[in-house]
C-alpha positions in Angstrom: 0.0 0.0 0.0 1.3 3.1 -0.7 1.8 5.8 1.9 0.6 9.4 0.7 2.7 12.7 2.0 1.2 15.2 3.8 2.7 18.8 2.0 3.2 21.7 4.2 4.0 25.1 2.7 7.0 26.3 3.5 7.7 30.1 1.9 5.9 32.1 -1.3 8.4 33.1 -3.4 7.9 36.3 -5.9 9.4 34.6 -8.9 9.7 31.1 -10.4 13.7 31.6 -10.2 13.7 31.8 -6.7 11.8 28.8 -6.1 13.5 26.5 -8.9 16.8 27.7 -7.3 14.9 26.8 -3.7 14.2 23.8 -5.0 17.3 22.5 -6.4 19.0 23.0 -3.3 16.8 21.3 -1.4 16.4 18.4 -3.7 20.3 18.1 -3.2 20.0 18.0 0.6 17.2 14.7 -0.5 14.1 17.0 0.3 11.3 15.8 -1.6 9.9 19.7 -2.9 6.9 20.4 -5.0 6.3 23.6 -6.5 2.6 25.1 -6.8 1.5 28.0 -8.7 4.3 28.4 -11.3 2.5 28.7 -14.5 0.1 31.4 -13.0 3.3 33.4 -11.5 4.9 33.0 -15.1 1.7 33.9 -17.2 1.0 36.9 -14.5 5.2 38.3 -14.5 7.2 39.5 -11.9 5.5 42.6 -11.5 2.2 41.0 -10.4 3.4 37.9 -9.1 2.7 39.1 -5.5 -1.2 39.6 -6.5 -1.8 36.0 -7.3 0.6 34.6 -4.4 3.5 34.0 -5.7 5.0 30.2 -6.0 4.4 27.9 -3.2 7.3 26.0 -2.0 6.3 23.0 -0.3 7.9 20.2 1.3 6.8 17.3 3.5 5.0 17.5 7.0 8.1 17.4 9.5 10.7 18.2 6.8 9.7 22.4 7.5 12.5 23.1 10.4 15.5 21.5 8.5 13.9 22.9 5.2 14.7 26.3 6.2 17.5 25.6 8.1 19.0 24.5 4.6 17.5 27.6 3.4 19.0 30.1 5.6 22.6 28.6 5.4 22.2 29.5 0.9 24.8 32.0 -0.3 24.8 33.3 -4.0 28.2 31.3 -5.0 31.8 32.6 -5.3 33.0 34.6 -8.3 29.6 35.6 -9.7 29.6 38.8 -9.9 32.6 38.4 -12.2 30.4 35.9 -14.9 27.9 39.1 -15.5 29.8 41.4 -17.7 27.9 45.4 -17.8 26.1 44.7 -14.8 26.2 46.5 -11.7 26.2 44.9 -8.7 23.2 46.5 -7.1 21.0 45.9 -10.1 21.9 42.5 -10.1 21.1 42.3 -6.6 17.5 44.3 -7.2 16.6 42.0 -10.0 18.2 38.5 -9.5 18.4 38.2 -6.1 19.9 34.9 -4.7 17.9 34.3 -0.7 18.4 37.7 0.3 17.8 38.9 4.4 14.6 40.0 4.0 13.8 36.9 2.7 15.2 34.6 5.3 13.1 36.8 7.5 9.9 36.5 6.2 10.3 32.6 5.9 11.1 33.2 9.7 8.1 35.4 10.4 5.5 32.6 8.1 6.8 29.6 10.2 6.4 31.9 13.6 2.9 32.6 12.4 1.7 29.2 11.3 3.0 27.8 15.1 1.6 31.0 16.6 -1.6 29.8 14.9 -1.3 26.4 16.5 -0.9 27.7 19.8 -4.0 30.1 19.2 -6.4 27.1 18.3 -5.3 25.1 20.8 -5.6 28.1 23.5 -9.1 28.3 22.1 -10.4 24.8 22.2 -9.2 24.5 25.6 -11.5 27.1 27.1 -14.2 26.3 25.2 -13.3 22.8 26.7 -14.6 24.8 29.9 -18.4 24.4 28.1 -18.0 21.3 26.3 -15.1 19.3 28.9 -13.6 16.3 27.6 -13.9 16.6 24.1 -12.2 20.3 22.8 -9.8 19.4 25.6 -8.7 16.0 23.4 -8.8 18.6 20.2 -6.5 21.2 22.6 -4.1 18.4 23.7 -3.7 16.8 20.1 -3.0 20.8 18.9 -0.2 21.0 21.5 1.4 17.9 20.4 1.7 18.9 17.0 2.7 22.4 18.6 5.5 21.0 20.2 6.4 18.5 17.2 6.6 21.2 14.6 10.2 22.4 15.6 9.6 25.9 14.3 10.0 28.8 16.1 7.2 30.7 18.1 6.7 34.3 19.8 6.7 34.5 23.5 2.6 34.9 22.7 2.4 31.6 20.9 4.1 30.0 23.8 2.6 31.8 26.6 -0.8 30.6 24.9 0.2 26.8 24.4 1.4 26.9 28.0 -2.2 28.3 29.4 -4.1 25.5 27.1 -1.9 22.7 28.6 -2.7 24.2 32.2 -6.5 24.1 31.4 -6.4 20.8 29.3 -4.1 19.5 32.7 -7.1 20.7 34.8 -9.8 19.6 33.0 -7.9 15.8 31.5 -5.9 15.5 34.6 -8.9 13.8 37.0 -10.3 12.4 33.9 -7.2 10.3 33.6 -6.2 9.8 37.7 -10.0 8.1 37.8 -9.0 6.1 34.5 -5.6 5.0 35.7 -6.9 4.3 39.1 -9.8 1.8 37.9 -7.3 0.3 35.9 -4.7 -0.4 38.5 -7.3 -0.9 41.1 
């Protein structure tokens, strides 16, 4: 039986350059990628790219936090400013830019949003878990664990709100499961 691969989206890139050259380098560090999006960022140009957006990188469930650790270490390579004859340097950075700063940041910023996120539902389920016990707290707990499995990095927020939804799902789960283990031992 074959298994199917759960895709997570990784970064948007503005042009289909970036993400090919994304890609290839991940694909030599045996990272299965998939690109979305790439004809509709070619037919709609560079200019209006970010309206439809942009190409979707994406790479396996669990693969994200040594994705863009593979990411972040890319350098444009030695001696290329010398292969561009006519060009000026800051043009060529303007226009063909390797994975710039600002770049490296956002995919920082996207990965602290989507765990923030998970932190936020999971904060959320748990005190509605206050209404409806037992059930949103099994949604909270679940949400935490893939919280703490997703080995991105979070805001003092995000973590401040995963640490209050384990208190409550604690509260809440924690007799639930003394009573359980009890009548099992017992």
């Amino acid at each position: 039986m074959e298994q199917t691969i759960r895709w997570a989206t990784l970064v948007r890139f503005p042009t289909v350059l970036e993400a090919e050259m994304a890609r290839g380098a991940l694909e030599a560090h045996e990272i299965p990628v998939q690109l979305l999006d790439t004809q509709l960022v070619g037919a709609a140009g560079d200019y209006l790219s970010g309206a439809v957006g942009g190409v979707r990188l994406q790479v396996p469930a669990g693969e994200e936090a040594r994705a863009l650790e593979i990411l972040s270490n890319l350098g444009a390579p030695e001696g290329w400013e010398d292969e561009i004859e006519g060009l000026e340097e800051d043009a060529w950075e303007r226009e063909e830019r390797w994975l710039d700063r600002e770049v490296l940041e956002d995919l920082r910023d996207e990965a602290t949003l989507a765990t923030d996120a998970i932190a936020r539902r999971a904060l959320v389920a748990a005190l509605a878990g206050c209404f409806l016990p037992f059930v949103l707290h099994l949604y909270s707990a679940a949400l935490l664990v893939r919280f703490a499995r997703a080995r991105l990095p979070a805001s003092s927020k995000g973590r401040r709100q995963a640490a209050v939804a384990a208190a409550l799902d604690l509260l809440f789960l924690g007799p639930v499961l003394f009573l359980v283990l009890r009548r099992i031992g017992g």
